[in-house]
VOGU-3710 file (C-alpha; in Angstrom, 3 decimals, decimal comma):
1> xxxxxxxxxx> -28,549/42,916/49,902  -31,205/42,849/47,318  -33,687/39,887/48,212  -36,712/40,364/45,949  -35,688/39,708/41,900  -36,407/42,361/39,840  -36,954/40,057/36,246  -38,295/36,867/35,715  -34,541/35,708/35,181  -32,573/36,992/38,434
11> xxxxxxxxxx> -31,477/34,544/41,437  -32,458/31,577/39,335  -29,788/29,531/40,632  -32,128/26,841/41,466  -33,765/26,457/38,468  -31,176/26,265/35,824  -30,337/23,244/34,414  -26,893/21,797/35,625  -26,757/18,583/34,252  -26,278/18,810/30,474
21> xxxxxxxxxx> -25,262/16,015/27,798  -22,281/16,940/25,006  -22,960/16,230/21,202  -21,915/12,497/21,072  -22,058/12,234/17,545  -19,411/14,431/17,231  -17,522/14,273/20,514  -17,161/10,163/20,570  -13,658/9,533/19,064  -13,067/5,642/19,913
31> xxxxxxxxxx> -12,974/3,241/17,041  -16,720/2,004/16,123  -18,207/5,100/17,450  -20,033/7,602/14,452  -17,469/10,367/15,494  -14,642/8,145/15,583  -15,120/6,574/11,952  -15,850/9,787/10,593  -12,029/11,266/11,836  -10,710/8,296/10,940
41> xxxxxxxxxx> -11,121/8,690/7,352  -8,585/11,305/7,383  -4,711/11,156/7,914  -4,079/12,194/11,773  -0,694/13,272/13,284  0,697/11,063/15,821  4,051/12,256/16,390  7,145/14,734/15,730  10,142/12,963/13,548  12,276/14,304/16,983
51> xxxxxxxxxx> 10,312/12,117/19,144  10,982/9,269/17,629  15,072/9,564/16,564  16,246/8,271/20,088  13,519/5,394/20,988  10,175/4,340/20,177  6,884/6,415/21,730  4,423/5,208/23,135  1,119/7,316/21,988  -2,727/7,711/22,189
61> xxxxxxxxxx> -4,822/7,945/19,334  -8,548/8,221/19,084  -8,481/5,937/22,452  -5,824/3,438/20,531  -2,827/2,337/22,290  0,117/2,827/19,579  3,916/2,691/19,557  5,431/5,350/17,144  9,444/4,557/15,603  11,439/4,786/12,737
71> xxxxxxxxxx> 13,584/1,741/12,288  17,235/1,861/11,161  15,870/2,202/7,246  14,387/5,386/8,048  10,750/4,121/7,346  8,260/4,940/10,346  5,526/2,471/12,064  2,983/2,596/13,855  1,597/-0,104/15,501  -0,838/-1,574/18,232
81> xxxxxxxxxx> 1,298/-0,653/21,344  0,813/-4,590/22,740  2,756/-7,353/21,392  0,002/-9,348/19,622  2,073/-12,419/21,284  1,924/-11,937/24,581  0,916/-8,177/25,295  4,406/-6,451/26,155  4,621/-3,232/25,398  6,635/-2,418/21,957
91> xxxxxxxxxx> 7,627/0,642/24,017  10,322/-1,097/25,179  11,294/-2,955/21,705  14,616/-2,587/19,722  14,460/-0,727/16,686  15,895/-3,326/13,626  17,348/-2,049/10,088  13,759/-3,020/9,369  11,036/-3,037/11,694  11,293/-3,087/15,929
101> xxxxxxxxxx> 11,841/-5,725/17,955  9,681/-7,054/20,696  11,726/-6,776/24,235  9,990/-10,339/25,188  10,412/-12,866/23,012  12,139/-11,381/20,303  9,418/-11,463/17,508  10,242/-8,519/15,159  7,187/-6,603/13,012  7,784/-4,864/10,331
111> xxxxxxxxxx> 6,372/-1,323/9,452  3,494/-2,588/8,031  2,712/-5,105/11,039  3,773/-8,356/9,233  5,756/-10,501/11,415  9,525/-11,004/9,770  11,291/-13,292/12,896  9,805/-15,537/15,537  13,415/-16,445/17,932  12,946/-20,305/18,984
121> xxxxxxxxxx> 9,498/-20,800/17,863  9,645/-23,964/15,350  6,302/-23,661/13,569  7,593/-20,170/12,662  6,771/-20,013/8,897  3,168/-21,254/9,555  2,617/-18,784/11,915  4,065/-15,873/10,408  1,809/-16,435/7,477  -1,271/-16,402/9,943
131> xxxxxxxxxx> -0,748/-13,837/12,715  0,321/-10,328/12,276  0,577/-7,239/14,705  -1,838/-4,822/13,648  -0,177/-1,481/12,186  -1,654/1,904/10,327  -0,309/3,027/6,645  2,543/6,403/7,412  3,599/9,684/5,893  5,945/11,914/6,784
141> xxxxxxxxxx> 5,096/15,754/6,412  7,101/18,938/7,348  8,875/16,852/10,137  5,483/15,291/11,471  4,502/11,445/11,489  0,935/11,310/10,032  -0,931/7,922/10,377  -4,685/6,631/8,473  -6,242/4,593/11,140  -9,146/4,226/8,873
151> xxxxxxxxxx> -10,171/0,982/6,309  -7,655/0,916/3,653  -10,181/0,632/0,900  -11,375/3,511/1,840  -7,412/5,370/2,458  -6,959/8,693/0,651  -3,735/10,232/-1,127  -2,115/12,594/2,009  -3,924/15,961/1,751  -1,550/18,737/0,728
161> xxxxxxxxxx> -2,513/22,545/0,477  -1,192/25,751/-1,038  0,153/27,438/1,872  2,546/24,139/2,378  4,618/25,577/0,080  4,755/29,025/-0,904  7,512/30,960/-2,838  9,600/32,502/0,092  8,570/30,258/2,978  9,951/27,130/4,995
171> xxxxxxxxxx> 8,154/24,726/7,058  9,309/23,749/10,641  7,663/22,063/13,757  6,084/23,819/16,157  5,421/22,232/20,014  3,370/19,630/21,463  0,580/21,361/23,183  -1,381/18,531/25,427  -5,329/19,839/26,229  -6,884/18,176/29,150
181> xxxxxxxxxx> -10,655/18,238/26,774  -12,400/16,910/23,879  -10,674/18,090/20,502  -14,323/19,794/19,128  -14,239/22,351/21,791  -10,630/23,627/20,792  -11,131/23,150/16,794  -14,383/25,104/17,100  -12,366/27,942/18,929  -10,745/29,042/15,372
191> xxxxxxxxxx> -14,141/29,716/13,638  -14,958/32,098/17,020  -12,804/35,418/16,005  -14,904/37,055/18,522  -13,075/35,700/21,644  -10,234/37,394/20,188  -11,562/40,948/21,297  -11,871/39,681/25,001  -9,851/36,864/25,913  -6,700/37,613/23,566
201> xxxxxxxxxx> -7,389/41,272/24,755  -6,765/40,790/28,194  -3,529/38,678/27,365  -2,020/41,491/26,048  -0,278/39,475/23,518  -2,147/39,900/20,108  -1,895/43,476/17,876  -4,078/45,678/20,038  -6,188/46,308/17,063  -7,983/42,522/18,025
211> xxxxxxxxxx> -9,450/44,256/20,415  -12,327/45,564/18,348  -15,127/43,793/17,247  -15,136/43,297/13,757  -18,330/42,037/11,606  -17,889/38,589/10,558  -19,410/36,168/7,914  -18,467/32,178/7,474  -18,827/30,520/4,029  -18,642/27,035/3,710
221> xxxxxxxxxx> -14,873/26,065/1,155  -14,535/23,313/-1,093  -12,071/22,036/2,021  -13,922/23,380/4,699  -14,691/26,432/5,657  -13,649/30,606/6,439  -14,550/33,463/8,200  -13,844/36,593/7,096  -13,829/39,752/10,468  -13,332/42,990/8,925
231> xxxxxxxxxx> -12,929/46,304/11,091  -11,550/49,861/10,264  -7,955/50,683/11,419  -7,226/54,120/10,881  -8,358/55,455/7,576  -7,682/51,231/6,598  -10,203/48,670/6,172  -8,736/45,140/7,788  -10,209/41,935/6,569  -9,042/38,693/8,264
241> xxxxxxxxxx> -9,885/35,265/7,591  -9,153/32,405/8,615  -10,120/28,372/7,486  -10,166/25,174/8,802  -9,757/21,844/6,377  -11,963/19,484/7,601  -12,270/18,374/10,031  -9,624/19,491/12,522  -7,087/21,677/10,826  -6,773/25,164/10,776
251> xxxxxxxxxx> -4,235/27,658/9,715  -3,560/31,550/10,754  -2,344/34,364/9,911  0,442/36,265/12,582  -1,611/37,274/15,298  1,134/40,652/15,319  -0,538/42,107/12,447  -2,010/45,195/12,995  -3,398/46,158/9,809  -2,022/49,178/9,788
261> xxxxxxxxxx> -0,061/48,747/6,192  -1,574/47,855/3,165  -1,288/44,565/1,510  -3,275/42,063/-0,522  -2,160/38,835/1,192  -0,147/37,691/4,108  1,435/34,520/4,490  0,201/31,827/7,016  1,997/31,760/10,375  1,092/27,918/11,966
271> xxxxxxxxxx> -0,880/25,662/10,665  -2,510/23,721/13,742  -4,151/19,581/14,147  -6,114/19,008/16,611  -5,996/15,337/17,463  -8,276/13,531/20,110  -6,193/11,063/22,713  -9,315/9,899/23,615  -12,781/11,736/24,366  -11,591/13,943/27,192
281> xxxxxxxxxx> -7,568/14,644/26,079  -6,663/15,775/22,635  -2,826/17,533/21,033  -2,314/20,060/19,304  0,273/19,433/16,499  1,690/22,645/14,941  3,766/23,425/11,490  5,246/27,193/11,629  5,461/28,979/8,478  8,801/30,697/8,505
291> xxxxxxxxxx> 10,672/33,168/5,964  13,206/31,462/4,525  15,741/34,183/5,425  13,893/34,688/8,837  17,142/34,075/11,954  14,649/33,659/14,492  15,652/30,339/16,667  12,670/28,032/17,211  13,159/27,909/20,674  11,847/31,570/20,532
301> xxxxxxxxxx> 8,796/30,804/18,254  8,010/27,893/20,335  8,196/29,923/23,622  5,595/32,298/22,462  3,401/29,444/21,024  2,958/28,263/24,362  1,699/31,272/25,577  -1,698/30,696/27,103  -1,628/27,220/25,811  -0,349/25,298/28,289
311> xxxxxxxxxx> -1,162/24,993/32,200  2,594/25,605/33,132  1,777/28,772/34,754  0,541/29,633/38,553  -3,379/29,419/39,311  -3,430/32,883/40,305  -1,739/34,653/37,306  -4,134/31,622/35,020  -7,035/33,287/36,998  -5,692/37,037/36,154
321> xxxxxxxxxx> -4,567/36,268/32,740  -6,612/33,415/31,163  -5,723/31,664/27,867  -7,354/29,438/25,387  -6,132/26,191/27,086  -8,016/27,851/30,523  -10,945/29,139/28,472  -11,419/25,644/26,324  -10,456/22,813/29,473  -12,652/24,781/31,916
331> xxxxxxxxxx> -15,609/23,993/29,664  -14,883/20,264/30,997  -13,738/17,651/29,755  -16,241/17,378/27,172  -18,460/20,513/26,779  -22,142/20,009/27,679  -23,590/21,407/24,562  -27,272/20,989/25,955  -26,616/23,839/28,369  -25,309/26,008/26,135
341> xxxxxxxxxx> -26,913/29,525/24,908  -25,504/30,720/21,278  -25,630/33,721/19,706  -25,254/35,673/16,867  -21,447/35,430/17,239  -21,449/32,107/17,655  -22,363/31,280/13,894  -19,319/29,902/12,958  -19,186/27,509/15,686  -22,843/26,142/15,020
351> xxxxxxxxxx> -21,979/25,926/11,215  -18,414/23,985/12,086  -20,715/21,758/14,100  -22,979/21,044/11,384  -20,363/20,274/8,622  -19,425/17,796/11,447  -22,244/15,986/11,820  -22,888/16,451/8,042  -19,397/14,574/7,786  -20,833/11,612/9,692
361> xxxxxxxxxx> -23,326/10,940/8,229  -22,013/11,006/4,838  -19,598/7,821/6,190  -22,248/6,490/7,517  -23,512/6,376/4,327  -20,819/4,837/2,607  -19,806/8,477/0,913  -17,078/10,526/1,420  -17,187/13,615/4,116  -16,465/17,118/2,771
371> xxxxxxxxxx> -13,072/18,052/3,069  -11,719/14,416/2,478  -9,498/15,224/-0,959  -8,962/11,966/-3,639  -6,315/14,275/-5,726  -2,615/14,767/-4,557  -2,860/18,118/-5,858  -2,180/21,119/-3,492  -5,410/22,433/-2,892  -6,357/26,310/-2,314
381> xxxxxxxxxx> -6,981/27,718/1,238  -8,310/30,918/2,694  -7,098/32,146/5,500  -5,166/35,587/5,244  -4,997/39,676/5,742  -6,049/42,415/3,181  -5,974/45,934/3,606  -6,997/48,418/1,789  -7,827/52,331/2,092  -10,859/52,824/3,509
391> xxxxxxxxxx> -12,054/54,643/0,726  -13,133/51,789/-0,754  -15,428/50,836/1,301  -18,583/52,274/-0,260  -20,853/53,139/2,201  -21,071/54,718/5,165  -18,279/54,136/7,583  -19,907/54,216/10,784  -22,770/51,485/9,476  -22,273/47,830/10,404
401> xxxxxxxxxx> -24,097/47,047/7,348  -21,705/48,110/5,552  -18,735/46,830/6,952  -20,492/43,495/6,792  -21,341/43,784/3,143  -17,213/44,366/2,606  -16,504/41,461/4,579  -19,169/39,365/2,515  -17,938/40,253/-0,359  -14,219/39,640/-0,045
411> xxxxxxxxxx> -15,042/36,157/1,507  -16,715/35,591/-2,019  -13,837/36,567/-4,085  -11,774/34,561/-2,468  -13,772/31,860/-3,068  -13,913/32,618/-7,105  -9,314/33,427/-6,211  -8,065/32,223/-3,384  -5,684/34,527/-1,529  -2,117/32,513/-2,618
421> xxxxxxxxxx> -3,082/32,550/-6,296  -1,147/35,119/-8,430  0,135/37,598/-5,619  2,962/38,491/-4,155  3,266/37,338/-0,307  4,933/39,898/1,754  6,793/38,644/4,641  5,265/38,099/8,075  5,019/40,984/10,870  7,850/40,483/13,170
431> xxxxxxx> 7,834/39,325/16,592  7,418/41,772/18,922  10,386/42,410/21,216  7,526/41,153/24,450  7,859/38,057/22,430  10,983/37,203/21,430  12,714/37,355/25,091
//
């Protein structure tokens, strides 16, 4: 065995640092807490419309206890989980023609957390004007339960986007996918198109062509911001991109194209929240994007989205064939940012950081965050596929400069026309046949 180090930096086990501190500004999620305000200004998913048709759910929000239902009018509620009477769990309540029904006493609260009965008390009306059970404002989206936990001065319309609702296209519910870490450390993961050439690589499920490493930019969006990875395929040049919308969604393209056909657009495959439980546990809420004559059964698009998201699979084969969920949770619970060593590939994450704490600030100083949209106007996005022959690529084609420049370039044009506006969207690559069994 070799004993003496031959550089300053082998066998230095004992002096690296092991103790490291995350980024609290951005990692804290609890109410009060700069991180927590700042995601708090936004709408948030809390549950599926199916989790909620049978009974009420109990849920975890940003460290908030909440009970999720839709009463008997078909309006949804979500409320502190404890009965602000005695502290029984609205879990176990009755859902009313309006409102649920506390299992206790009887005290019924309306969606918007005023009380309507008090059973047996006889100062009722007094106290009905005085106490309330504190609730959040709802919408209902594409089958998903979206809740503003934030100041209701302060409330915005509910953010919409142009892929919601493209010509062609139908919206359904993906699956619940539970991550045992803090929500920056998986959001950050879709500005990082790098992993894709390793981890994704060794899954075996992504178009082979992920394998290479492409040159990528990132550009901040008037919603958030892109990356654009572009990489030769054949005598085809392949630009992908992908965006998130501040601050924690982020839509993609089908990880089955190859780019081995040429097209100008493709359509978006899931869009994806990322939603903090509390500091160390955070869900992944997911909306497929789905041809409208597509047959596929969601039970076969949901068994593929849980493919290296989840931990339902033995330690050994996890160990042979790592996912995202094994990649992201064995950071820890919350990543220790101190320790980390970034690189040039890691741009995108350090610039998704920096719009974060750019975000808090900007509540802390009484303005709005980017991203945060006052118009209920669709708004563009820029996440897609284009490829073209390689012949117009204008340079050299062995010269990373080059490819780089291409990729710059069509990251700026989409900026000046975004990739939904005034094309045709072909339909998405199929499933592979791995896939779909």
């Amino acid at each position: 065995m070799q004993t003496t180090p031959n550089s300053a930096n082998a066998y230095a086990g004992y002096v690296t640092p092991i103790d490291g501190a995350p980024d609290a500004m951005i990692t804290e999620t609890t109410r009060g807490t700069p991180g927590g305000e700042y995601l708090r200004r936004f709408w948030q998913p809390v549950a599926y419309e199916h989790e909620i048709e049978a009974a009420p759910l109990r849920a975890k929000i940003m460290g908030e206890e909440l009970v999720v239902f839709k009463d008997k009018s078909g309006d949804a509620g979500v409320l502190h989980l404890h009965c602000q009477h005695r502290g029984a769990s609205l879990e176990y309540g009755r859902v009313e023609e309006h409102g649920i029904r506390c299992c206790y006493h009887g005290r019924v609260f309306g969606v918007d957390g005023t009380i309507l009965e008090m059973p047996g008390e006889p100062d009722a009306e007094t106290q009905m004007r005085q106490a309330r059970q504190g609730a959040y404002p709802t919408h209902l989206y594409g089958g998903i339960v979206f809740a503003y936990m934030g100041p209701l001065e302060k409330m915005p319309p509910f953010p919409l986007y142009d892929r919601y609702e493209l010509p062609g296209m139908r919206l359904d519910v993906g699956k619940r996918l539970p991550f045992k870490c803090n929500w920056v450390q998986i959001k950050e993961n879709s500005m990082d198109p790098a992993h894709t050439a390793i981890l994704h690589a060794w899954e075996g499920v992504f178009a082979t062509q992920f394998g290479q490493f492409p040159e990528i930019t990132w550009a901040v969006t008037p919603v958030g911001m892109a990356y654009a990875a572009a990489r030769p395929v054949a005598d085809k040049i392949w630009v992908r991109s992908t965006d998130i919308m501040m601050p924690n969604i982020h839509s993609i393209t089908s990880v089955f194209e190859d780019g081995a056909h040429l097209k100008e657009c493709s359509p978006p495959w899931i869009t994806i929240w990322t939603v903090p439980e509390d500091d160390e546990n955070s869900h992944q809420f997911v909306l497929c994007h789905i041809a409208e004559d597509d047959p596929m059964k969601r039970e076969t698009l949901h068994h593929f989205l849980g493919t290296g998201q989840t931990p339902d699979r033995p330690y050994a084969e996890r160990q042979q064939v790592p996912g995202d969920y094994d990649a992201m949770t064995s950071q820890g619970g919350i990543a220790p940012h101190s320790l980390e060593h970034l690189g040039t590939l890691d741009r995108g994450v350090a610039l998704f950081r920096q719009l974060l704490r750019d975000g808090v600030r900007d509540v802390q100083a009484g303005k709005d965050p980017h991203g945060l949209l006052r118009t209920e106007a669709p708004q563009p996005t820029y996440g897609s596929d284009l490829v073209e022959p390689i012949s117009v690529l204008g340079g050299a084609h062995d010269d990373p400069d080059v490819w780089m420049a291409y990729a710059e370039a069509t990251l700026a044009a989409y900026l000046k026309t975004p990739p939904f506006q005034n094309r045709v969207i072909p339909k998405p690559p199929p499933l592979p046949k791995l896939a779909a069994e």
